[in-house]
Structures are given as C-alpha cells and as structure tokens.
C-alpha positions as CSV (number, residue, x, y, z in Angstrom):
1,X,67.2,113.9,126.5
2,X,66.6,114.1,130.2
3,X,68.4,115.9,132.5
4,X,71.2,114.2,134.1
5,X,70.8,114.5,138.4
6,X,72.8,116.6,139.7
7,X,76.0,115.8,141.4
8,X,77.0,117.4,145.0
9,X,80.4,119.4,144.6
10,X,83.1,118.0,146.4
11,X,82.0,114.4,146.4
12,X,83.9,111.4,144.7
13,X,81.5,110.9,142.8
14,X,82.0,115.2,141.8
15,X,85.5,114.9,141.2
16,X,84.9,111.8,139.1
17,X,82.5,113.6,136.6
18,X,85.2,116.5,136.1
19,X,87.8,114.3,135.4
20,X,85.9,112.6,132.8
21,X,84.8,115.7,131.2
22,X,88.4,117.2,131.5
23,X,89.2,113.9,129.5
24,X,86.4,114.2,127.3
25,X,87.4,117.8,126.6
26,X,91.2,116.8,125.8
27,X,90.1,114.3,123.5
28,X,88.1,116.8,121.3
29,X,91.1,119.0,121.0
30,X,93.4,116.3,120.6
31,X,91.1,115.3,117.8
32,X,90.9,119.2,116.5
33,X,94.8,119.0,116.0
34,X,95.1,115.5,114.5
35,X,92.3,116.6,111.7
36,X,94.2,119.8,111.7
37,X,97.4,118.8,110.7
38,X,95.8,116.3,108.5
39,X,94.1,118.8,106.3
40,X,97.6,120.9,106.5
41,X,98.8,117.9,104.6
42,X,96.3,117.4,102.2
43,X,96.8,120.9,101.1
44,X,100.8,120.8,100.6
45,X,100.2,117.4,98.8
46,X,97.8,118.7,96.3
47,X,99.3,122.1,95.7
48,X,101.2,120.8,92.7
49,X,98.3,119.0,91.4
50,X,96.5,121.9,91.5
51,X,98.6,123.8,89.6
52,X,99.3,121.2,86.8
53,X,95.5,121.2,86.6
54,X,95.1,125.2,86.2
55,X,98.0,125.4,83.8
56,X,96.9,122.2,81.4
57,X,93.4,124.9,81.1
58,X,95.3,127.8,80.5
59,X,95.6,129.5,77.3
60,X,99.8,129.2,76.6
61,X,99.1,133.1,76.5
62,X,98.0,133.8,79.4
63,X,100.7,131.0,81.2
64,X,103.2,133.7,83.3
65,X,104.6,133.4,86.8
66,X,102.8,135.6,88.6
67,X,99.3,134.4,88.1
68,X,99.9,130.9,88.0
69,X,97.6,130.3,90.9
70,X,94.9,132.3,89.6
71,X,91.7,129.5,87.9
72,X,92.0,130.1,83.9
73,X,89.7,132.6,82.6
74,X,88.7,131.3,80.3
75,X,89.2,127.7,80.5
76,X,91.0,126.1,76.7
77,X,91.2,122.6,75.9
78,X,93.3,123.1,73.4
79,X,96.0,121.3,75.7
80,X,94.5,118.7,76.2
81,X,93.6,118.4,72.2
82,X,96.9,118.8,71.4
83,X,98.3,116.1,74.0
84,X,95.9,113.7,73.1
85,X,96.2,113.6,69.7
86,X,100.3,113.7,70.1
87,X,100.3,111.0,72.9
88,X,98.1,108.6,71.8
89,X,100.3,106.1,70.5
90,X,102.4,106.5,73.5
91,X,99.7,106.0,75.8
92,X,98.6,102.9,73.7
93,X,102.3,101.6,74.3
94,X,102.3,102.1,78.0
95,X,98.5,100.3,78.4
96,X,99.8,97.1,76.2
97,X,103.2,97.3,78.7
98,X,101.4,97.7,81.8
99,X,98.2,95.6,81.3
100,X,100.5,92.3,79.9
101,X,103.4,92.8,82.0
102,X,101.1,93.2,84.9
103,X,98.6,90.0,83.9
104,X,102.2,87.5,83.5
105,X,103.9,88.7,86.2
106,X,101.0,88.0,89.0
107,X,100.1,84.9,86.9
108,X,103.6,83.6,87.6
109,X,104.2,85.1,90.9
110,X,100.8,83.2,92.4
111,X,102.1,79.6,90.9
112,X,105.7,80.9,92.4
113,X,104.0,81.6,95.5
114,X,101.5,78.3,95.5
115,X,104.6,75.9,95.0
116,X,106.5,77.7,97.7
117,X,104.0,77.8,100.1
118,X,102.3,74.3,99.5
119,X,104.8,72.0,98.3
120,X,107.9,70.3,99.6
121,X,110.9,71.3,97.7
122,X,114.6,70.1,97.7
123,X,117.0,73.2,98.8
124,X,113.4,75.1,98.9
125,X,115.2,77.5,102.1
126,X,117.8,78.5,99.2
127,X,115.3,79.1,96.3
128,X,113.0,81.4,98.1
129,X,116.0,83.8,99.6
130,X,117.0,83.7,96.3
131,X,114.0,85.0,94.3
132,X,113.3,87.6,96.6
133,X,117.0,89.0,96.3
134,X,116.2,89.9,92.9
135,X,113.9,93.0,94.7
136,X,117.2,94.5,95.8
137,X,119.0,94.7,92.2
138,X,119.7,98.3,91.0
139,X,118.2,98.5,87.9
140,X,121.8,100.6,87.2
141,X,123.8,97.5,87.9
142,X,122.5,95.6,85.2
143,X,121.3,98.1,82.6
144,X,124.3,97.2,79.8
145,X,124.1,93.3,80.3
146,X,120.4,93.5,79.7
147,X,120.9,95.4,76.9
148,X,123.0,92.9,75.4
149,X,120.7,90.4,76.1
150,X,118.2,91.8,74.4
151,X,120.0,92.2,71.2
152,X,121.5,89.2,71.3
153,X,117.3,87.4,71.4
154,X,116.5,90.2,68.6
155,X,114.0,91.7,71.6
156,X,115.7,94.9,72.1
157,X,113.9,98.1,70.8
158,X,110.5,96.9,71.1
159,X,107.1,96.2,73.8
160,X,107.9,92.4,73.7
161,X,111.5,92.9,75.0
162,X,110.2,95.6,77.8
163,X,107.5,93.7,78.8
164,X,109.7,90.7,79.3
165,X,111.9,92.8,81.5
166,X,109.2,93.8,83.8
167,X,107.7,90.5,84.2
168,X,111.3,89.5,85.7
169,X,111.8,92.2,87.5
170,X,108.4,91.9,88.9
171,X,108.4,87.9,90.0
172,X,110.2,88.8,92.8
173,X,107.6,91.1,95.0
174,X,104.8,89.3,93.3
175,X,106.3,85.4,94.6
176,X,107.0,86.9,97.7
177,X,102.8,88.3,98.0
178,X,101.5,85.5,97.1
179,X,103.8,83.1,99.0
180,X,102.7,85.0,101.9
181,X,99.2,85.3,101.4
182,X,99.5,81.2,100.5
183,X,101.3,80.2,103.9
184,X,97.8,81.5,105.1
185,X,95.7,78.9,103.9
186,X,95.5,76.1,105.8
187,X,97.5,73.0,104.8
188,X,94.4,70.6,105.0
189,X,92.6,72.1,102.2
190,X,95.3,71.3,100.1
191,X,95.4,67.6,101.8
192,X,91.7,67.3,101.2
193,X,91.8,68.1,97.9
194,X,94.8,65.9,97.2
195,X,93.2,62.6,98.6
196,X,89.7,63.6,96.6
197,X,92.4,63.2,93.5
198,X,93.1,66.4,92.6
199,X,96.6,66.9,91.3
200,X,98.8,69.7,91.4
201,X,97.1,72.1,89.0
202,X,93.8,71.0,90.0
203,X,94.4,72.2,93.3
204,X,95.9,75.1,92.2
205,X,92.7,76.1,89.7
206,X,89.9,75.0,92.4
207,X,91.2,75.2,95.9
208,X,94.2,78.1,95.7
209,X,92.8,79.9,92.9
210,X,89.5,80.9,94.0
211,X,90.8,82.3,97.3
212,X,93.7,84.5,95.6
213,X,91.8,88.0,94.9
214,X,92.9,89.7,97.8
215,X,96.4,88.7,96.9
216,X,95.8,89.2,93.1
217,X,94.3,93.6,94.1
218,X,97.2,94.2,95.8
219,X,99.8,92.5,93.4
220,X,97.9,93.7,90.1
221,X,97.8,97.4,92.2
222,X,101.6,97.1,93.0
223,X,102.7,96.5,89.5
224,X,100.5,98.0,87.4
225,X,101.5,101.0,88.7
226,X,105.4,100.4,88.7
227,X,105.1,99.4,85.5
228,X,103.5,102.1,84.4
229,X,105.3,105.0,86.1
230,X,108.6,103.8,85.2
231,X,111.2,105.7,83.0
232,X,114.9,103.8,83.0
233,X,113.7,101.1,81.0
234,X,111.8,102.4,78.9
235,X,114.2,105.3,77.8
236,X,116.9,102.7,77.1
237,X,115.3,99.4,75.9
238,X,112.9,101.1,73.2
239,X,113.0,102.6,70.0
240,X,111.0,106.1,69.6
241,X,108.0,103.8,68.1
242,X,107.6,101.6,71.1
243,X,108.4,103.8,74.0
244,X,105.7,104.7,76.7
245,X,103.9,108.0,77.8
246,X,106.7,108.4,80.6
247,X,109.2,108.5,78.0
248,X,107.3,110.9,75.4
249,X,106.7,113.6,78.6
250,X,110.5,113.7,79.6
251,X,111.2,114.5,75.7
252,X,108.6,117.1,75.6
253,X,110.1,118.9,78.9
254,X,113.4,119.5,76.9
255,X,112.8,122.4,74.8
256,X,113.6,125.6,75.3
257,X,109.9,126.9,74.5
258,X,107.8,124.8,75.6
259,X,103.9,125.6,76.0
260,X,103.2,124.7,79.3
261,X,99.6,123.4,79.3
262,X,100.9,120.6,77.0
263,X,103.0,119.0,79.1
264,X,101.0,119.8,82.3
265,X,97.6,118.2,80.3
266,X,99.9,115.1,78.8
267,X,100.7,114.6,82.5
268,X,97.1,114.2,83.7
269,X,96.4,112.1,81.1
270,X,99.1,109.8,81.8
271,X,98.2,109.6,85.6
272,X,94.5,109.3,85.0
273,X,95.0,105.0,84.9
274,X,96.8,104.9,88.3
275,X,94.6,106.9,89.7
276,X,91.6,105.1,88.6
277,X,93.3,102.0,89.8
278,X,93.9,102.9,93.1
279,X,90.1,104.6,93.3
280,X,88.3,101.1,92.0
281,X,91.1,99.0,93.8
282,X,92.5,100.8,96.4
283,X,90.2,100.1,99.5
284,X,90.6,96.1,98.6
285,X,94.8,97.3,99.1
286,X,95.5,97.3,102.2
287,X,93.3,94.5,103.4
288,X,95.3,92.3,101.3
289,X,98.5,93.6,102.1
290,X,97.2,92.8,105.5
291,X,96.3,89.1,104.5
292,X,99.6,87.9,104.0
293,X,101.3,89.9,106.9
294,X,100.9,87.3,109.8
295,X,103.3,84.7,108.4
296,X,105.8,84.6,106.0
C-alpha cells in the first residue's frame, strides 16, 4: 500500500484527519466492549449446559460437588445407555406429539390465515380478534373443563387427546402467522387466478401455497418446539403409557437417590430435536418472522 502524503499540522485538513482517526479509534473499542460483553454472555448461558454435559459422562461415582466442573476422567456412557434404553418410549411419544400436532396445527393455521387475509367475511373484524384471544388463555384456567372434555369424547389418557389439545391451542399463533405473512401478498394474484377459474382451494394449492415456506419455518419452528417442551399437559391429560420425555424427566428428578448422569444424559437427549430444529431451521426464523411484520 502506498504511503499516504503527508498532512501539514495545524491545517483543516490536519485536524480533519485526527478527528477521523479519534472516531476510527472509538469505534474499535466500542466494538472491543460490545464483542466483550457478548462473549461474557455466551459464557453465563452455557455454564449449565456445560455442566449437564460433564455430569451425563461422569461415572455416578465419581458425581460429588466439589469437582463438578472438573471434564470426566474417564468419560462412561453408561448414562446415556441407561437413559436411552429407559426413555425410548417416551421419546417416541413426544416425536408422534410434536411432529402431528405440529403438521395439523400449521396446516390449519395457513387455511385460517388464507381465508382471513384473502377473503371477504361477514363479522370477519369479530372472528379474527377472537381467534387470536385464545393466545392469552392460562392453560390453569381451563385445565379441569378440558379434562372433562376429554373423558366425556373417551380421548383423555392418551396421544390422540393431547395432540388434539395442542393443535387448538396452537391455531391461534399459527392463524395469526400466517394471516400476516398472507396480508403480504398482493391481492391481484389472488384476482388473477380467480378470473383464470381457479376456485378457492385452487388458489389456495397453486398461488398461496407455493409462497407459504417462510411462513410454514417459522410456524413449524414455533410449535414444534412448544409442543415439545411442554409439561402441564402432558402430566395431566396422559396415562404413564402415553406421556412424553418432559414428563418421564420430572418423575426421575423425584427420588431421593438419584444417579445424576441419568437424568443429566435423558435431558440432552430430550433437547437434541429442538436443537437440531433450530440449527437446520433457524437462520430461515427470523426472516420469516420478518415477512409478515409490515402489516397485519
């Protein structure tokens, strides 16, 4: 790089040059502390999964407070033996929950959506309001009449009932996504469509359809891992037999002696799929979250 020429001291065009370095200089530090406090973060968030890793490697021998920081010497598997073979159906429960509750609820919520966003419906201002109220119901508040319900269909104890309790629960964020992803899309497409004699599903499966996936990450995202994580349902609506992984790892946590790597190796295990969601999915998340954010 050549030299730059050199600038006489005391000159505007001096003082100009040190002010831009002086600003140049407090942006690299300003920079230094952002990164800083950044990594400060980074280290406080993954403290406890560093520790649930170590332990779930740990021989339950060699498990004691004072060296649960220290890597395991040597490293056992037998946790994660042990939690695999005992989870397994548990983990099977909470991948048929999930992966259906998930695949109805953002099936529905994109037809909600589509029908909201693209078609003219009487006391449509009421229905809309409506639905997305349902997003601020305490699950609490309507524990023991859902209950009820589901023993009066024959549905309590078992997947189906659950899963039918998440897909409701779940149509209200997932119409409200997708109705605001849909208002998005402009209005002539639909027209077009319409006059080359497409009817409503028709538009639905060729024009709307085809343009949904951003919507469709973030939704599938959203839910999957609601679904998946949660614990009220599923210790109240199931029997033993049908009850998820969260369910099985609060039960474990109850005994008096309990061999730590267990537990800590059943809890990777269960947060291996959302993790792996949101590494796959999870750059496509926020630029769909973003696509339906300028109306609505």
């Amino acid at each position: 790089m050549a030299d730059q020429p050199a600038v006489a001291t005391g000159t505007p065009a001096h003082d100009l040059q040190l002010s831009r370095q002086k600003a140049a200089g407090r942006a690299r530090w300003g920079r230094v502390a952002v990164y800083g406090v950044l990594i400060l973060l980074v280290i406080i968030y993954l403290t406890p999964v560093y520790l649930t890793v170590v332990t779930s490697l740990k021989d339950p021998a060699h498990i004691r407070l004072p060296t649960a920081w220290e890597p395991p010497r040597p490293i056992s598997w037998e946790g994660y033996a042990t939690a695999w073979r005992d989870f397994a159906p548990k983990l099977r429960n909470s991948f048929i929950l999930a992966v259906t509750a998930t695949a109805l609820s953002a099936i529905m919520g994109s037809m909600n959506g589509y029908v909201l966003a693209k078609w003219r419906l009487p006391g449509e201002r009421y229905i809309f309001p409506l639905i997305v109220f349902g997003m601020f119901i305490p699950y609490q508040s309507i524990l023991i009449p859902l209950f009820q319900f589901l023993r009066s269909v024959n549905l309590y104890g078992g997947l189906p009932g659950l899963i039918l309790v998440h897909v409701v629960y779940g149509l209200p964020i997932t119409t409200l996504l997708f109705r605001n992803f849909y208002a998005e899309l402009p209005d002539e497409m639909v027209q077009a469509a319409s006059i080359d004699g497409a009817g409503f599903f028709g538009i639905y499966r060729w024009v709307i359809l085809p343009l949904s996936a951003p919507a469709f990450t973030v939704v599938i995202i959203w839910q999957f891992t609601q679904i998946w994580n949660e614990f009220l349902f599923a210790v109240t609506l199931t029997q033993p037999a049908a009850q998820p992984i969260t369910v099985a790892l609060a039960n474990l946590a109850g005994g008096e002696a309990v061999r730590w790597n267990m537990p800590m190796a059943g809890s990777v295990l269960a947060a291996l799929p959302t993790v792996l969601v949101y590494i796959l999915l999870g750059r496509y998340f926020i630029r769909g979250m973003l696509a339906g954010s300028l109306k609505g």
